[in-house]
N, C-alpha and C positions, 0 to 999 in steps of 0.2 A: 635744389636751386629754388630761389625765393623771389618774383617778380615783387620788385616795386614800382611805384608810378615817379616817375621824373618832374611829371607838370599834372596838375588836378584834372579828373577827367580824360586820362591816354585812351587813347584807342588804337592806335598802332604802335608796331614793334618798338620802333626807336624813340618812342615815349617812357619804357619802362627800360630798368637798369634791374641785374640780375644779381644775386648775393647768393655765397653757399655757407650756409652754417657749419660745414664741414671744415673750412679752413678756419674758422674763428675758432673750435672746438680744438683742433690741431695746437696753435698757438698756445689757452689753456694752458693745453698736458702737454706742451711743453714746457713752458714756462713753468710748472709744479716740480715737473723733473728735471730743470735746470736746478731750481732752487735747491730740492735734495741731492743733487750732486757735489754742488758748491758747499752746503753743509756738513758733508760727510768726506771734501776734499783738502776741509782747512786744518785735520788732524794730520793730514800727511803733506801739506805741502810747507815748506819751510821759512822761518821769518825773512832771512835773507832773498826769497823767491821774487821776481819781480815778473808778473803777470799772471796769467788765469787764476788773475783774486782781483776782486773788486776794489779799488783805489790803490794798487799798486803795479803802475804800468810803468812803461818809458819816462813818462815826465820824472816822476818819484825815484827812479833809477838815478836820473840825469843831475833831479838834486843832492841825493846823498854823495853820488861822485863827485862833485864840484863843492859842496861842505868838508869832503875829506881830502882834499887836492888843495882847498884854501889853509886849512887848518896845518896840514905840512907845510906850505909854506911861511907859513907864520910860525909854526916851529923851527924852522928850516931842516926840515926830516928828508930823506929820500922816499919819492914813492912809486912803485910798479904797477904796472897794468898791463892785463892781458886782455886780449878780447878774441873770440872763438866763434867762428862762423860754421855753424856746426851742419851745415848743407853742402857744405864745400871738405868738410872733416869728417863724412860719414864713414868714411871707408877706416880712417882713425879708429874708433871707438869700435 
């Protein structure tokens, strides 16, 4: 722990505010072994994958589904959709 001074000149407790370099060092080595995890997660995880990748969450999901729901329509194709709430399906699989 690392006293700093709040106002020039503290003399008492509640003048200075405390920091630990310990949790900033945390962060770091975290954030090194995020990055190598994500590096070495994008050979197994699939194009189709929508999330734990970086710029491919819900939103991205929401617009290829509705790019391909418009597009059958304007082909006038049939189109199927499932959707699998796999917390409720555990016992499924």
């Amino acid at each position: 722990m690392v006293p700093l001074e709040k106002k020039n000149n503290a003399v008492r407790c509640q003048g200075h505010r405390t920091i630990s370099p310990i949790s900033h060092m945390s962060k770091v080595l975290l954030k090194i072994l995020s990055t190598r995890i994500e590096t070495k997660a994008r050979d197994w995880i699939g194009e189709d994958q929508f999330g734990f990748k970086r710029g491919c969450g819900t939103r991205e999901a929401i617009t290829v589904l509705r790019f391909i729901s418009e597009r059958c329509l304007e082909f006038k194709q049939e189109l199927f959709l499932r959707f699998v709430d796999f917390e409720n399906a555990s016992g499924v699989f």
